[in-house]
C-alpha positions as CSV (number, residue, x, y, z in Angstrom):
1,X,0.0,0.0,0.0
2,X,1.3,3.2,-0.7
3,X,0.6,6.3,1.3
4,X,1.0,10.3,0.8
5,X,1.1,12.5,4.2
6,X,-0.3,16.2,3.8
7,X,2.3,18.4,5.3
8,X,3.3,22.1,4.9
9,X,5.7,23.6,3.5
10,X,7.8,26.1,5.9
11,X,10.5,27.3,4.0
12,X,11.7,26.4,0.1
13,X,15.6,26.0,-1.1
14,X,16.0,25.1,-4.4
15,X,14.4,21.9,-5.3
16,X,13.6,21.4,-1.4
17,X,11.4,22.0,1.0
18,X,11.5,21.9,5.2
19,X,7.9,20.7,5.7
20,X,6.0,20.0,9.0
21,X,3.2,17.6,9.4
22,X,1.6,17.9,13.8
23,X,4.8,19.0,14.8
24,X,7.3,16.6,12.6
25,X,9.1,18.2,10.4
26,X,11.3,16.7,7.3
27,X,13.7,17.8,3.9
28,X,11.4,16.9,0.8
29,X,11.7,17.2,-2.4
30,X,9.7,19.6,-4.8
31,X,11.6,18.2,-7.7
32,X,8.6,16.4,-9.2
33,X,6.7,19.4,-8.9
34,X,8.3,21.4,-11.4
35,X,5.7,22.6,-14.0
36,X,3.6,24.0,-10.8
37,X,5.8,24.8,-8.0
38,X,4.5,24.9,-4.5
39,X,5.4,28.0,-2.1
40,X,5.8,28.3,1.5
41,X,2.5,27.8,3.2
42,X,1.5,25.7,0.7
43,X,-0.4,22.4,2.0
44,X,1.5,19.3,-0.3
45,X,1.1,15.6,-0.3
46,X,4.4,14.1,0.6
47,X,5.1,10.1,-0.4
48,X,8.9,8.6,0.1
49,X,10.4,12.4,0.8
50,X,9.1,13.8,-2.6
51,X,6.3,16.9,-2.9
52,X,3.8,14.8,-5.5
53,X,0.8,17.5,-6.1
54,X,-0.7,20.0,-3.5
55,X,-3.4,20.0,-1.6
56,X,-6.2,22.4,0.4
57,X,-5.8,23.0,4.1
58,X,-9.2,21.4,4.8
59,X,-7.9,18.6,2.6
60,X,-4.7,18.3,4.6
61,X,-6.9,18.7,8.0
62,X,-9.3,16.1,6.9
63,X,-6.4,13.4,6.4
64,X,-4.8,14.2,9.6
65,X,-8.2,13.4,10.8
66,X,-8.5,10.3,9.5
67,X,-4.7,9.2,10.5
68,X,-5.6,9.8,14.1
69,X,-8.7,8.1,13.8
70,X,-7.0,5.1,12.7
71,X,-4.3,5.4,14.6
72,X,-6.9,5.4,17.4
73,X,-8.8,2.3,16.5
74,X,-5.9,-0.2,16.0
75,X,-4.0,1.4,19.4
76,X,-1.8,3.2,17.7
77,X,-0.3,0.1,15.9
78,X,-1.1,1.1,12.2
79,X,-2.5,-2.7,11.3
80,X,-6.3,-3.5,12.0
81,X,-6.2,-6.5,14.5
């Protein structure tokens, strides 16, 4: 299964991004972003440290959301028991 985390970005070097997601933050890469490149505040959906299209805050807030509840109903394990 492959999954993208909504994050946003804080600052942009280059081709990179610092982006924080509920207080983690990470280096991705905006490199496969290049025909519409994101800016800081931007809302992205980040999948194996690369920017893959953006996203709406209430997009991003409503994933977040759904991760917790998850996260939640297995006890924080990730897996359905």
């Amino acid at each position: 299964m492959c999954l993208a985390i909504p994050m946003q970005i804080e600052s942009v070097d280059g081709f990179m991004a610092r982006c924080q997601a509920k207080g983690i933050y990470r280096d991705v890469s905006l490199f496969m972003m290049q025909d519409e490149p994101p800016q800081i505040g931007d809302y992205v959906m980040v999948h194996v440290g690369y920017a893959i299209q953006k996203v709406s805050e209430a997009d991003a807030r409503t994933a977040w959301e759904l991760f917790d509840q998850i996260l939640e109903e297995t006890g924080g394990t990730g897996c359905a028991s």
